[in-house]
KOLNU-119101 format. One line per 5 residues: number of its first residue (from 1); their letters; for each residue y, z, x of N, C-alpha, C. Coordinates in steps of 0.2 Angstrom, whole numbers. Each point is the difference from the previous one (the first is absolute). Layout:
REM KOLNU-119101
NUM = A = Y,Z,X,Y,Z,X,Y,Z,X | ...
***
This chain:
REM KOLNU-119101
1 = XXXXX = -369,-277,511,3,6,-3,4,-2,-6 | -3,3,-7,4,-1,-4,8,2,0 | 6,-3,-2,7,3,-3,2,-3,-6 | 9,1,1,2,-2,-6,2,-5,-1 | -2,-5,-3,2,-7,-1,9,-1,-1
6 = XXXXX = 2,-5,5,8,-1,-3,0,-7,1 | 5,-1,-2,2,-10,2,2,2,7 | 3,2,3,2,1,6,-4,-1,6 | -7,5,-2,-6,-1,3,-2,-4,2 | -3,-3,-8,-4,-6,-3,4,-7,7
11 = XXXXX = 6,-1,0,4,-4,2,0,0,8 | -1,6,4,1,2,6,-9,-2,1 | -3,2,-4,-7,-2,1,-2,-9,1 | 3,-2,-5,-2,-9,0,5,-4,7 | 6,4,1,3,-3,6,-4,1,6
16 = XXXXX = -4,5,2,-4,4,3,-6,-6,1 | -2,0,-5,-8,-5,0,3,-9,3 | 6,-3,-3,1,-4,0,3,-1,10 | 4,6,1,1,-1,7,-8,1,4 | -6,3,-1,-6,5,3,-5,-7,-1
21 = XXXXX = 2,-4,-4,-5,-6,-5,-7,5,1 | 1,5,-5,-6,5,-3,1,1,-4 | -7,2,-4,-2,4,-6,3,8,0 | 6,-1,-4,0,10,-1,0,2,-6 | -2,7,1,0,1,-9,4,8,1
26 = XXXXX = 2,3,-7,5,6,0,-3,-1,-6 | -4,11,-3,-4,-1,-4,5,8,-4 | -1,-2,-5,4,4,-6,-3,6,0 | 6,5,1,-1,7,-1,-3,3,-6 | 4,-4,-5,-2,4,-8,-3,-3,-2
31 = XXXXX = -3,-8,0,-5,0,-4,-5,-3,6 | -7,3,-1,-6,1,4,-4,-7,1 | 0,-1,7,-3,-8,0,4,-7,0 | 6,2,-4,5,-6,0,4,-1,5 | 1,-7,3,3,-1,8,3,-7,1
36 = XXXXX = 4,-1,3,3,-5,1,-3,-5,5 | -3,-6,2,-3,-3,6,7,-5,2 | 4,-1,3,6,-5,4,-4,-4,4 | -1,-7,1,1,-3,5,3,-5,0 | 1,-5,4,5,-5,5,2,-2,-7
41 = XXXXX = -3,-2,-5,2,-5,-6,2,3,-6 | -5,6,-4,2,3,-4,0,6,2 | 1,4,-7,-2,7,-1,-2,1,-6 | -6,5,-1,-5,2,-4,-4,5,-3 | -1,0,-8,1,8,-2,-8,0,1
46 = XXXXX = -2,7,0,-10,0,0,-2,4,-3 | -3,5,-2,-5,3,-1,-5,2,2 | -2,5,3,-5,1,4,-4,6,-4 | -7,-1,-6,-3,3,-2,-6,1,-2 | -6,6,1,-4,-2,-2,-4,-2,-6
51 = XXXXX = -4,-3,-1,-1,-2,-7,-6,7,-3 | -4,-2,-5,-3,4,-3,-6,1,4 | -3,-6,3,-8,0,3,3,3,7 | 5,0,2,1,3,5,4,-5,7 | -3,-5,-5,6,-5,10,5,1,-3
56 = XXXXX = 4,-1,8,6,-1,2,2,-7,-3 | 7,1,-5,3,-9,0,8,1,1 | -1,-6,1,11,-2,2,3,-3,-5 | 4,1,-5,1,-4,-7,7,-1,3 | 4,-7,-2,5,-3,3,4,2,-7
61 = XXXXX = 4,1,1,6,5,-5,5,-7,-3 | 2,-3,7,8,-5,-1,3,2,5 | 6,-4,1,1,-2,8,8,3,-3 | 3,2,8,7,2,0,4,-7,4 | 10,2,-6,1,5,-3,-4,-2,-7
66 = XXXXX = -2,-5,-2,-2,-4,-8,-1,7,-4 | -3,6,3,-5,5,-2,6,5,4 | 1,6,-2,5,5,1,-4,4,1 | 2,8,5,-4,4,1,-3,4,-6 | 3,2,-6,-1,1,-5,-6,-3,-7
71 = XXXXX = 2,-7,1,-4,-3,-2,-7,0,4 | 1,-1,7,-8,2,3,-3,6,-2 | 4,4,1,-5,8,-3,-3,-1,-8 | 4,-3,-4,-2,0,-6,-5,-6,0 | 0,-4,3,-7,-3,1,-5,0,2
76 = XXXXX = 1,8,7,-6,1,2,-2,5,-5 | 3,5,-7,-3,2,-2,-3,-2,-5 | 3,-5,-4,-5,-5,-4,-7,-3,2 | 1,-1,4,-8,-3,5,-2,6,3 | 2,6,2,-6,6,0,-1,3,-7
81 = XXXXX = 5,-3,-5,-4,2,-10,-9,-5,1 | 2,-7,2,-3,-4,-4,-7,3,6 | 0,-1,6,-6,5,3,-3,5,-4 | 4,4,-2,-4,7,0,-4,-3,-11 | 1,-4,-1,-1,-2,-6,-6,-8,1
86 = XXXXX = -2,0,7,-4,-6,2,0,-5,2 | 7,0,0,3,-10,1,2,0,6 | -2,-5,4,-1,-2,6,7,-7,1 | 6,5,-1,5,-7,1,-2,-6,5 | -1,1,7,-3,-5,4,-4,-6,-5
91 = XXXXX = -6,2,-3,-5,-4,-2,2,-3,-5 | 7,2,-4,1,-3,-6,7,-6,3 | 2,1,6,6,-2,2,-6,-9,2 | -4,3,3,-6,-4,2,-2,-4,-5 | -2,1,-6,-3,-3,-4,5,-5,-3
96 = XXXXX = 7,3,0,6,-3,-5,1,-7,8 | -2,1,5,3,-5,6,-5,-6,-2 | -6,5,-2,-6,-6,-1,0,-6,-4 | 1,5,-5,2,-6,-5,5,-5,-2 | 6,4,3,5,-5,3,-2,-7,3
101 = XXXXX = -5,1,5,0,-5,3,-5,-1,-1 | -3,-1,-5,-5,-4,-3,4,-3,-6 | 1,2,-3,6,-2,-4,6,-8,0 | 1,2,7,4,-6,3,-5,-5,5 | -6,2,0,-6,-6,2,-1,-3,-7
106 = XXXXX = 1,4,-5,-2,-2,-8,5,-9,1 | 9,4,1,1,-6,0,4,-5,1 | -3,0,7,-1,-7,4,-5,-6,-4 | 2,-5,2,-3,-6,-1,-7,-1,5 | -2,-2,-7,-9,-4,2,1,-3,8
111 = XXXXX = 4,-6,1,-2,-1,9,4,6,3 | 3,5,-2,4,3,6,-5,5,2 | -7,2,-7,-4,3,3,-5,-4,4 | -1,-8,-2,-5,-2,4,2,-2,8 | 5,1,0,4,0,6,-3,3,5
116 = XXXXX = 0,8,-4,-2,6,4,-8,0,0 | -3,-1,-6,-7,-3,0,-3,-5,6 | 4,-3,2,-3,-6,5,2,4,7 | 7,6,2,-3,0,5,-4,7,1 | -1,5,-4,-5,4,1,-5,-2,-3
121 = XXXXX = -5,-5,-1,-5,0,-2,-1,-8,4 | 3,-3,-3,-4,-9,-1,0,-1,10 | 4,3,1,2,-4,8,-6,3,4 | -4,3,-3,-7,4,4,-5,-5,0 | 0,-5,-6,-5,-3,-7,0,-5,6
126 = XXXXX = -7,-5,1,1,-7,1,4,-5,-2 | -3,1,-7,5,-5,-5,5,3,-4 | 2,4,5,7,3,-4,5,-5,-1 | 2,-5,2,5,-6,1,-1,-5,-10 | -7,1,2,-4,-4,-7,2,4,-4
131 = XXXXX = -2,8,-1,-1,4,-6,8,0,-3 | 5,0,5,8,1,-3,0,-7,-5 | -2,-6,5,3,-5,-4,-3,-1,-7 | -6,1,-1,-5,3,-7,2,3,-4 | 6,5,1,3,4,-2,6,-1,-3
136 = XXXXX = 4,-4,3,9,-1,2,4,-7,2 | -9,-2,1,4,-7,4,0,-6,-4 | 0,-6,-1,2,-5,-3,-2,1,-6 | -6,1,-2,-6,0,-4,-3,6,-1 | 5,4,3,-3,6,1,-1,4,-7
141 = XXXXX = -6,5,-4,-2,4,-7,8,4,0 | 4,2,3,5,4,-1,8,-2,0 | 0,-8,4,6,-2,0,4,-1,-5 | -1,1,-6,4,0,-5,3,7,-2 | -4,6,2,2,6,0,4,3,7
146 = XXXXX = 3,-5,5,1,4,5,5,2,1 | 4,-1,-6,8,4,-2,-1,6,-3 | -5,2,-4,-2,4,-5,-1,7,6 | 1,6,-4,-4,6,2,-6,1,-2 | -5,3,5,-8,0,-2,2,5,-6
151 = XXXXX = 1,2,-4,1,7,-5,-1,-5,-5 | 6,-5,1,-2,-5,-7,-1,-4,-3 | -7,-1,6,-5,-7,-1,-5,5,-4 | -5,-5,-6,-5,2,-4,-4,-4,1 | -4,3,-1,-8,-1,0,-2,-7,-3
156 = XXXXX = 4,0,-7,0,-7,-4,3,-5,6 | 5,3,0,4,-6,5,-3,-3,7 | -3,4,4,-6,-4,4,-8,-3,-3 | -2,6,-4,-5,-7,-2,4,-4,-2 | 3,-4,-4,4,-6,-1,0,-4,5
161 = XXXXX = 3,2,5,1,-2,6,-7,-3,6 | -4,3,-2,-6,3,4,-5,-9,-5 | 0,0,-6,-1,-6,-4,4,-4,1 | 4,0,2,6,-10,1,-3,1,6 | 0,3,5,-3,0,8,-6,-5,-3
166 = XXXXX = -4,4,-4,-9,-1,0,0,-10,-2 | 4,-1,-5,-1,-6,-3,1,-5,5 | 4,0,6,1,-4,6,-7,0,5 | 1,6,2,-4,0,3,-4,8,0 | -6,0,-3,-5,6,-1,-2,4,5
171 = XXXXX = -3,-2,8,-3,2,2,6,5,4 | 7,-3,2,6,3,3,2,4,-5 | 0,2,-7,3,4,-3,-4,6,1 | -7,-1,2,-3,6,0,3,3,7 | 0,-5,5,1,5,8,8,2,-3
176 = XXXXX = 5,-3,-4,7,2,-1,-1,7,-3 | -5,1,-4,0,6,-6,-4,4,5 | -5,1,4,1,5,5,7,3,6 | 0,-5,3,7,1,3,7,4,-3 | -1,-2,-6,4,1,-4,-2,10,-3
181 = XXXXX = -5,1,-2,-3,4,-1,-1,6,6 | -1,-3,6,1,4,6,8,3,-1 | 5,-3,0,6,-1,2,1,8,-5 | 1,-2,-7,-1,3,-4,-3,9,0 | -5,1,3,-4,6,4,4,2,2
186 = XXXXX = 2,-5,7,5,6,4,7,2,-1 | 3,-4,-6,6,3,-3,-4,7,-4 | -4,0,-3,-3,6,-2,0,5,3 | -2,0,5,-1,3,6,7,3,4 | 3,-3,0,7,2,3,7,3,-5
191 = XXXXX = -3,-3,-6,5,5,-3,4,-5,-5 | -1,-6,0,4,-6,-1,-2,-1,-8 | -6,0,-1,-2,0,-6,-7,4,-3 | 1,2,-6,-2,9,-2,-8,-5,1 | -1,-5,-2,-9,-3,-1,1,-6,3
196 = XXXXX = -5,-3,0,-1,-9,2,-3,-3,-6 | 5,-5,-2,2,-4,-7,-6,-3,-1 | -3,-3,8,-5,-5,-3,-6,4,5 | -2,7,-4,-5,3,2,-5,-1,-5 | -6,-1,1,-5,-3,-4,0,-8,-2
201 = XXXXX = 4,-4,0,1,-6,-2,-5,-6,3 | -2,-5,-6,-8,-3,2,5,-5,4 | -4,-3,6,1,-6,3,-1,-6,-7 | 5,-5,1,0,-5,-6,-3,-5,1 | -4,-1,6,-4,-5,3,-6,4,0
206 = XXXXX = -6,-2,-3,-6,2,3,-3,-6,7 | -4,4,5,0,-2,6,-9,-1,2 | 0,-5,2,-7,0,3,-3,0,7 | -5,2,2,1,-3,7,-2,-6,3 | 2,-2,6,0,-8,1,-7,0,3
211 = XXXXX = -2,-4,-2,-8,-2,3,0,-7,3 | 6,-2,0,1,-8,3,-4,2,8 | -3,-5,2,-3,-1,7,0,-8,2 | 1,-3,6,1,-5,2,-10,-2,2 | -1,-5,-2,-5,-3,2,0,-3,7
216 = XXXXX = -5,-2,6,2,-2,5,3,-7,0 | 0,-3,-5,2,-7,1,9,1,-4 | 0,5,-4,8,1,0,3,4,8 | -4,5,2,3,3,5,2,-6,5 | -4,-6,1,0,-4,6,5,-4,-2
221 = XXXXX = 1,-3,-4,6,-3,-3,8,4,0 | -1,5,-1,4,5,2,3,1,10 | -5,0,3,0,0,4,4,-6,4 | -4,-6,-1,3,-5,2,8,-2,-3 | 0,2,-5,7,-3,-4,6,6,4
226 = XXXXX = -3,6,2,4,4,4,4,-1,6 | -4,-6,4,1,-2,4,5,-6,0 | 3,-1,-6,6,-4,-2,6,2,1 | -2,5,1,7,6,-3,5,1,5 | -3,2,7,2,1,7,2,6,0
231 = XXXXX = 3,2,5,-1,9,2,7,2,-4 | 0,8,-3,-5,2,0,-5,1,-4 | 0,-5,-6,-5,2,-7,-7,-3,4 | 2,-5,2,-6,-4,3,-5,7,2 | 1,4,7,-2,5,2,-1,5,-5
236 = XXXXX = 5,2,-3,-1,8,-6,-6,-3,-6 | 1,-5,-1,-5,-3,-5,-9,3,4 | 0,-4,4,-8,0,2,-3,7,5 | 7,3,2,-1,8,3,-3,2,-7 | 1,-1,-7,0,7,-5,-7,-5,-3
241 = XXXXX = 0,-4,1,-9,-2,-1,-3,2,4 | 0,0,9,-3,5,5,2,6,-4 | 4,3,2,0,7,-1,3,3,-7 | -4,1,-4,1,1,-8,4,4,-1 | 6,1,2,3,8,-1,6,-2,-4
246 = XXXXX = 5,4,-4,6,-1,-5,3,-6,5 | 5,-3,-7,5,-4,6,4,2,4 | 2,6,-6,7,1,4,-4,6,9 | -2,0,-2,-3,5,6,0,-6,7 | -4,-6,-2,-1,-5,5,7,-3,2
251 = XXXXX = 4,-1,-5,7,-3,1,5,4,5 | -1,5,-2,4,5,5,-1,0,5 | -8,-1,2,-2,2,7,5,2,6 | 0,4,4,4,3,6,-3,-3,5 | 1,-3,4,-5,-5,6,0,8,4
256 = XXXXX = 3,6,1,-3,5,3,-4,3,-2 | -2,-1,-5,-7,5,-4,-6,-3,3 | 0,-8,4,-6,-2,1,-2,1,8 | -7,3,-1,-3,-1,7,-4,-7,0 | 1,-4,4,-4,-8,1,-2,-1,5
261 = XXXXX = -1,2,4,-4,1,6,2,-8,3 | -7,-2,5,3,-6,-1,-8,-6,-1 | 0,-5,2,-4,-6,-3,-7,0,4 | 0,8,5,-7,0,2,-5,4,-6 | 3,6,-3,-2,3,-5,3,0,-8
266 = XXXXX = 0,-9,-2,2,-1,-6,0,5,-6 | -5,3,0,-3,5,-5,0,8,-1 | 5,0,5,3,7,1,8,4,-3 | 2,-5,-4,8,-1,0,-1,5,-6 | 7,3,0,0,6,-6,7,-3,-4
271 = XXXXX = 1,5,-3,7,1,-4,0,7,-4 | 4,3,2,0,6,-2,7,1,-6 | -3,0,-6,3,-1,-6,3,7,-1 | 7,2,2,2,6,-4,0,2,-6 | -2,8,-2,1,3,-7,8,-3,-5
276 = XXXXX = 3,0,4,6,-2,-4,1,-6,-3 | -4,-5,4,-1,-6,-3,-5,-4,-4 | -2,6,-2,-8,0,-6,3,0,-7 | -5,-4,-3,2,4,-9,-3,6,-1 | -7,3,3,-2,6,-2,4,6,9
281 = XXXXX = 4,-2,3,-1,3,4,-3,4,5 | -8,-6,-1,-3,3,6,-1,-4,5 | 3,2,9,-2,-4,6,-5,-1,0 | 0,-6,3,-6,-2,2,-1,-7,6 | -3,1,6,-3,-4,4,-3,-7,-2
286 = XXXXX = 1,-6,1,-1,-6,-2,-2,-3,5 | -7,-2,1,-3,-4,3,2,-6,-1 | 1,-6,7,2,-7,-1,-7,-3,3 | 0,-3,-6,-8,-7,1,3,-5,7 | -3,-4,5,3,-4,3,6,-6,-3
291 = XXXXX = -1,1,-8,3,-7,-3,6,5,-3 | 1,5,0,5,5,-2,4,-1,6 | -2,0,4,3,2,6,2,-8,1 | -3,-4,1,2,-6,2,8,-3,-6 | -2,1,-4,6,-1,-5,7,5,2
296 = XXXXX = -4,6,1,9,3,0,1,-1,8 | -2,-3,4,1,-3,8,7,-5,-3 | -4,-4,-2,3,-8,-2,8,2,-6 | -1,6,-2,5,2,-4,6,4,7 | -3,2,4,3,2,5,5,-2,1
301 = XXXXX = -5,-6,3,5,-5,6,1,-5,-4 | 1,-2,-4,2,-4,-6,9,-3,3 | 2,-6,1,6,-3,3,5,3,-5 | -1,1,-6,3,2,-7,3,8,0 | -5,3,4,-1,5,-3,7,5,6
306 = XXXXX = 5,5,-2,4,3,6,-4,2,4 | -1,-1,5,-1,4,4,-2,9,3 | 8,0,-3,2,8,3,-3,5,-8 | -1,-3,-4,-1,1,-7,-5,5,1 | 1,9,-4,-5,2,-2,-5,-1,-2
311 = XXXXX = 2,-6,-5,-8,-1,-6,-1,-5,4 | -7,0,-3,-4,-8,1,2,-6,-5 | 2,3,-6,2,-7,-4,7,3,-3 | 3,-6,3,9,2,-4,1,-7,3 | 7,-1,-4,4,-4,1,5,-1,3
316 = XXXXX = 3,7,-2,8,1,4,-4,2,4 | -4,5,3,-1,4,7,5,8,-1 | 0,2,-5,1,8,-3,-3,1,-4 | -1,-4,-8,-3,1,-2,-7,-1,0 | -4,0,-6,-7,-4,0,1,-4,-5
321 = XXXXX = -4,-5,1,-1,-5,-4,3,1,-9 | 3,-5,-4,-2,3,-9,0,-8,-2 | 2,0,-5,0,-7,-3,-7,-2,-3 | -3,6,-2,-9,-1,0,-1,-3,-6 | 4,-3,-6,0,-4,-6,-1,-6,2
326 = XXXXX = 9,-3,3,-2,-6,2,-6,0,6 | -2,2,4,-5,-4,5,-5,2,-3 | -5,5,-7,-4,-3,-5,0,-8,-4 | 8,-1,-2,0,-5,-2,-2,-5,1 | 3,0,11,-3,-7,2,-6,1,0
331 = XXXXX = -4,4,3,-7,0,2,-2,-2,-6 | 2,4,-7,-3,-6,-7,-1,-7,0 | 6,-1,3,-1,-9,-2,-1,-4,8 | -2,5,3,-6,-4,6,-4,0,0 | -5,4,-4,-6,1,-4,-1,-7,-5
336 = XXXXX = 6,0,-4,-1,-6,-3,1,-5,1 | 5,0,3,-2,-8,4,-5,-1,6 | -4,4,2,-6,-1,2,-7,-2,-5 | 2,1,-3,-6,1,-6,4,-6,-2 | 4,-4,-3,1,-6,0,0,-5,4
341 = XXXXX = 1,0,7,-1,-2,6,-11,-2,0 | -3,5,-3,-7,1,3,-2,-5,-7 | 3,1,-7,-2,-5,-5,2,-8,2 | 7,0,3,-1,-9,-1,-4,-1,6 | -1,4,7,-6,-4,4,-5,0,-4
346 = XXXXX = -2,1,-4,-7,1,-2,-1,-6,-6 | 5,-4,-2,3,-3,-4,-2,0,-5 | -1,5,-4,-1,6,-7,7,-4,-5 | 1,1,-6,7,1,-5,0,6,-4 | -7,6,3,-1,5,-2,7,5,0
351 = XXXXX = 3,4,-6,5,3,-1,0,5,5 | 5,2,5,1,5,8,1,7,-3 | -3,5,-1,2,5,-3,4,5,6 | 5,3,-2,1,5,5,-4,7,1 | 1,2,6,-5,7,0,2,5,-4
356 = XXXXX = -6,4,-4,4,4,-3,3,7,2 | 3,1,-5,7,5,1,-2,6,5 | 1,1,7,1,5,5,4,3,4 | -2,7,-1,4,6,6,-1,-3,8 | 4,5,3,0,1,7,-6,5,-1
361 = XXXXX = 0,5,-5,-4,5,2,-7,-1,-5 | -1,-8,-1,-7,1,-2,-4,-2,8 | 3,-1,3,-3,0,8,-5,6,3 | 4,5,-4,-5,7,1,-4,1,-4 | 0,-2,-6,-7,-2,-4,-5,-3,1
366 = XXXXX = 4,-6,5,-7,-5,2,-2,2,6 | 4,2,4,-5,4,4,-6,6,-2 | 3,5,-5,-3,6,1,-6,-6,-4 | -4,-3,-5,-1,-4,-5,-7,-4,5 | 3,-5,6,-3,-3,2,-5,2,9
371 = XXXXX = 5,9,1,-3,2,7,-6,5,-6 | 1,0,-4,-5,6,-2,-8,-6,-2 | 3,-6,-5,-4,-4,-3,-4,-3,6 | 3,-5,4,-2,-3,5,-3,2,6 | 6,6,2,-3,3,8,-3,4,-2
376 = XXXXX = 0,6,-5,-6,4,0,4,5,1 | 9,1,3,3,6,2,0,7,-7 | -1,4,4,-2,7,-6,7,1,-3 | 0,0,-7,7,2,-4,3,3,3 | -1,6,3,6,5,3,1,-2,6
381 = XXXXX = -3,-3,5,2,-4,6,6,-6,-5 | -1,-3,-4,6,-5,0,7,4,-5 | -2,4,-4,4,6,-3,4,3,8 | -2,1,3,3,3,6,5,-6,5 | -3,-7,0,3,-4,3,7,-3,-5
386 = XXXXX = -2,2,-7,7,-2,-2,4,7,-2 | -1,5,4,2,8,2,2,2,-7 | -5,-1,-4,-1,5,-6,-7,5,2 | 1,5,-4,-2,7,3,-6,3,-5 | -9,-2,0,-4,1,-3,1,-1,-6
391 = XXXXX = 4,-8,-2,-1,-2,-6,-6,-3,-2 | -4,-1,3,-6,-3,0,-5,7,-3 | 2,3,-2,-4,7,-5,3,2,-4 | -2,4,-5,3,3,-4,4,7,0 | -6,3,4,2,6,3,5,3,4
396 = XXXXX = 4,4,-3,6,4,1,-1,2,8 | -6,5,-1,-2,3,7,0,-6,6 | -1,-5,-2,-1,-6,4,7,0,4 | 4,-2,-5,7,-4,1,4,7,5 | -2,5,-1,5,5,3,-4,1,6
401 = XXXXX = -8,3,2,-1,0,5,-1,-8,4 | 0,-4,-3,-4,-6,6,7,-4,3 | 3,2,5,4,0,2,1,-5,7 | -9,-2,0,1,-3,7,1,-7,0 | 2,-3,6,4,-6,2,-4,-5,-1
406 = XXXXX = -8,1,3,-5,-5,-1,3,-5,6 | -1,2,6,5,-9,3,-3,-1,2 | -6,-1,3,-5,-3,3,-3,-4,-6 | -2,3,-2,-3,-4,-10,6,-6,-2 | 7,2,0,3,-2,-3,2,-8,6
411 = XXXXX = -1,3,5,2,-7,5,-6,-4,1 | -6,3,-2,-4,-7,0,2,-4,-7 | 0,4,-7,0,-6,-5,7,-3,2 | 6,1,2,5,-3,1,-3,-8,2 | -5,3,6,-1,-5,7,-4,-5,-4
416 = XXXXX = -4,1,-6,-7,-2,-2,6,-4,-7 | 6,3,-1,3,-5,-4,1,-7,3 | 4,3,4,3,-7,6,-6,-4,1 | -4,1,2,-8,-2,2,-1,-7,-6 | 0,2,-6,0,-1,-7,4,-6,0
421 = XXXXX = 6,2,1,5,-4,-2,1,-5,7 | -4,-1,3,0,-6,8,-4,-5,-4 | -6,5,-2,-7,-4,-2,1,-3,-7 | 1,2,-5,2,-2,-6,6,-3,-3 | 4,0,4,7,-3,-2,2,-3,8
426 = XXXXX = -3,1,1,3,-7,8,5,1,4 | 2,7,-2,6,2,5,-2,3,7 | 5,-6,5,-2,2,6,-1,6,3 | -3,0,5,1,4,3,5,3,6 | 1,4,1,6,4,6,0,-4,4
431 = XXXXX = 4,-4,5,-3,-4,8,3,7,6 | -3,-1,4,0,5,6,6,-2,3 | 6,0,1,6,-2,1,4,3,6 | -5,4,1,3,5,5,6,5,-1 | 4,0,-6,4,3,0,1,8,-1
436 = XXXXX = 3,2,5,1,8,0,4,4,-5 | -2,1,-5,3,2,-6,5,8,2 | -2,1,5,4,7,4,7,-3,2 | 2,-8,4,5,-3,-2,2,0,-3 | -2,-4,-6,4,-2,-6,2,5,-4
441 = XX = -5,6,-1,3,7,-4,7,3,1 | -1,-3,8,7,6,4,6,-1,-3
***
């Protein structure tokens, strides 16, 4: 029920809410809609009216006593002028808050947004930990700008940046100039910056793809010099020959993710590869060849290895294994001094050449390369086993519907690799050891 507004009221009113800890209002007699709201903390002028399309809105006046009752009335009249003439106080109060706070996202500094960048976006990403440091971190395309506001950085001034990156190192200024470009997007996106500086921007490396493939006589050399290494490269080395898949996906491994049954049904062991742990993020079931399985046994129960350890390969026993630079480097110069070792038996003074220059991940090349050439396995059978998805066609229709796992197809060429690699490269085979791999997983 409307009356007369007095300070008296007003005053008996907020004592009232503050002892009630309620919401009370006392709604003004003479001017229509205008009302006071009290609660425990403040008190508050309103406006209660309809607009022209016909909703109901609440426009916030100013707060008592800051605002007098006189002045509230003269404010509710102002704002029922600016209604009946169109204007939507609410949506311009709104628009002016917006701005505001884009305004001061404007200017905050480059890492304070990438701060916020890493944890609403990057801490989702696999290599969110990589992408920041490409960004920010020692060497990172941005680390020179991390004081600066993104407002004003130019366009000139990262290419510039994007070319001194290029000239060290080419093929890493292109992943830096995505990353960086992503980064960029989402400040767009959020209000931080009106465009993305480096939208359109050509990579400063042209890129080819690798066509490296290991012959069997490098793969066996490979093989054997692995085993210089000891646990766990020893094992991750000749796991990711058996089983082609990324590194970092094998490195990680969760010893819970595998089924291994045990050494009556060598040929039945799975591992079930989570979505989140993909590059393309798609699961997928992985059949273990008897020699897959016999490798990650021996990585098990490794004297080395923690025990209580989630992963199959690590060294502390929390994390998983890294250091993947250095233990390429040994492996490099195990290879070569094997191939020196194999010239003076043969007592040659012929020059030792080292092997040429190779990935971890030309191993899935020589897989896909030599299961297709040699065994005869169908391109999309070994497309599937290195869990890419109807790349083996050109066909769009293909890659969106052809969605299936293929496991029985894909666990025979795995087995018919293995098979391969006993007979052609001389790696033993699994012994029957008896061991219950249901033990050792627990």
């Amino acid at each position: 029920m409307a009356e007369l507004l007095t300070k008296n009221a007003i005053e008996a009113l907020i004592a009232r809410a503050a002892r009630e800890k309620a919401q009370l209002e006392l709604r003004d007699q003479r001017e229509p809609g205008l009302r006071l709201r009290a609660g425990a903390r403040s008190a508050v002028w309103l406006l209660v009216i309809r607009l022209n399309n016909g909703k109901r809105s609440r426009v916030k006046l100013g707060t008592w006593p800051g605002m007098a009752i006189s002045d509230a009335r003269a404010a509710a009249h102002t704002v029922r002028s600016q209604i009946v003439q169109g204007i939507d106080p609410n949506a311009e109060k709104q628009a002016a808050a917006k701005e505001a706070a884009a305004e001061a996202r404007r200017r905050v500094s480059i890492k304070d947004v990438l701060d916020t960048y890493e944890r609403l976006v990057l801490t989702g990403h696999r290599r969110g930990a990589a992408t920041r440091r490409a960004l920010d971190g020692k060497a990172g395309l941005l680390t020179t700008l991390a004081n600066r506001t993104p407002a004003s950085i130019t366009r000139l001034e990262l290419g510039d940046l994007v070319k001194k990156h290029a000239r060290k190192a080419p093929i890493s200024a292109n992943r830096k100039l995505a990353y960086a470009s992503a980064f960029f997007n989402w400040c767009a996106d959020e209000g931080v910056l009106a465009a993305n500086p480096l939208e359109k921007m050509r990579k400063p490396a042209k890129e080819n793809e690798r066509d490296r493939y290991h012959t069997l006589d490098e793969l066996r050399e490979i093989w054997n010099a692995a085993g210089t290494l000891g646990y766990p490269f020893e094992q991750l080395y000749r796991l990711l020959i058996v089983l082609p898949h990324r590194r970092e996906e094998v490195a990680a491994l969760p010893v819970a993710d595998l089924t291994l049954g045990d050494d009556d049904a060598p040929d039945q062991g799975i591992w079930l590869l989570s979505a989140p742990r993909t590059k393309n993020a798609s699961a997928l079931r992985v059949p273990l060849s008897p020699l897959a399985r016999s490798i990650i046994v021996e990585a098990m129960t490794h004297q080395d290895r923690p025990q209580d350890s989630r992963y199959l390969f690590t060294t502390t026993g929390d994390t998983p294994v890294s250091g993947f630079t250095k233990a390429k480097r040994r492996l490099d110069k195990a290879i070569h001094a094997a191939r020196v070792k194999a010239a003076e038996e043969r007592g040659g003074e012929e020059k030792v050449e080292p092997m040429p220059h190779w990935t971890v991940h030309d191993f899935r090349t020589t897989f896909n390369t030599h299961a297709c050439e040699l065994l005869g396995v169908p391109p999309h059978v070994a497309d599937r086993v290195l869990n890419h998805v109807a790349t083996a066609t050109r066909s769009k229709v293909m890659r969106i519907y052809n969605r299936s796992e293929l496991f029985e197809p894909r666990r025979e060429a795995l087995c018919a690799w293995a098979e391969m690699l006993h007979e052609r490269l001389g790696v033993p085979r699994p012994r029957n050891e008896g061991v219950k791999v249901s033990q050792v997983a627990s």
